[in-house]
C-alpha positions as CSV (number, residue, x, y, z in Angstrom):
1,X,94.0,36.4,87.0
2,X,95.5,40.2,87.0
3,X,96.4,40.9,90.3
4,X,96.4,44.7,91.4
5,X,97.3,45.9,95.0
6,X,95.5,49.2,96.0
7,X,96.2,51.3,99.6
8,X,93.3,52.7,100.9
9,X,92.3,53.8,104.1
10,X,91.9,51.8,106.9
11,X,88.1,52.6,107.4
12,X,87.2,51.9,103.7
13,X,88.5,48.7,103.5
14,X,85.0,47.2,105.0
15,X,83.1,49.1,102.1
16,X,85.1,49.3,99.0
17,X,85.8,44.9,99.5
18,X,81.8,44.8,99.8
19,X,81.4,46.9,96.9
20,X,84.2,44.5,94.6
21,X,82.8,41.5,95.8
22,X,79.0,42.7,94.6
23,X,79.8,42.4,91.4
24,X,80.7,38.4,91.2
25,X,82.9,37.0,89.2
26,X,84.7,39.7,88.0
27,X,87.3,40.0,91.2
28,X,88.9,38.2,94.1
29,X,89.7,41.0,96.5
30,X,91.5,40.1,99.8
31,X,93.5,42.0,102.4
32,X,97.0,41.8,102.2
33,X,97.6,43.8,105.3
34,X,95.3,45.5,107.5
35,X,97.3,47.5,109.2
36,X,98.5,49.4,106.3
37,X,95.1,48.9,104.3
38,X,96.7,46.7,101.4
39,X,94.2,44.8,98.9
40,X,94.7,42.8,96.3
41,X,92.4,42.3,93.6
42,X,92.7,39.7,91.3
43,X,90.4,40.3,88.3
44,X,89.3,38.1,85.4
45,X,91.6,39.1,82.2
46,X,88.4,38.9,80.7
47,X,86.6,41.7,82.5
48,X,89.7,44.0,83.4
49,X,87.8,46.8,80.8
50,X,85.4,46.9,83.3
51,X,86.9,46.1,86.5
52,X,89.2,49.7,85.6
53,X,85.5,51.6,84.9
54,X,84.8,50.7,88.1
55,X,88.0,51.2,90.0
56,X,88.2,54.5,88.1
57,X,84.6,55.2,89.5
58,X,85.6,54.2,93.1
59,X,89.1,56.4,93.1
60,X,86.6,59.4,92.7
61,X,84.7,58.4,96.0
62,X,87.4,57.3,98.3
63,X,91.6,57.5,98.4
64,X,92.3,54.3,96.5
65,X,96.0,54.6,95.2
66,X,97.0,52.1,93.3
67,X,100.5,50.2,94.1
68,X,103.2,48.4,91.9
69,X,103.1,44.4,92.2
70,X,106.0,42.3,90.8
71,X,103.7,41.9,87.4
72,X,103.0,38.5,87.3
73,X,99.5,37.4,87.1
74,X,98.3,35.4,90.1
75,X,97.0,31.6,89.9
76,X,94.4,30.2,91.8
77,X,95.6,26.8,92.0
């Protein structure tokens, strides 16, 4: 999995999770912190073409800034 870590604000985390999560099995999104409006999303390598189409598509409709992680890529166990 690619993890990604995105700051938003706090009243879009409700919508832009729900909007993720509808397209299943492409990502894993959760919140890291609330309080600051940190998720992660963890995104099949496989779909990570379109997973960025969609992120690019959801930057234009809310403030989504995307943040460094330490670059490893997450395992579910």
């Amino acid at each position: 999995m690619i993890r990604k870590w995105f700051k938003i604000n706090k009243g879009d985390i409700t919508i832009v999770q729900f909007i993720l999560e509808g397209y299943e099995g492409l990502v894993t999104v959760s919140t890291i912190d609330p309080q600051t409006a940190i998720l992660q999303v963890l995104i099949i390598p496989e779909f990570i073409e379109d997973v960025d189409v969609i992120l690019d598509h959801l930057k234009d409709q809310f403030k989504i800034q995307e943040m460094a992680t330490d670059g490893r890529q997450a395992s579910l166990c």
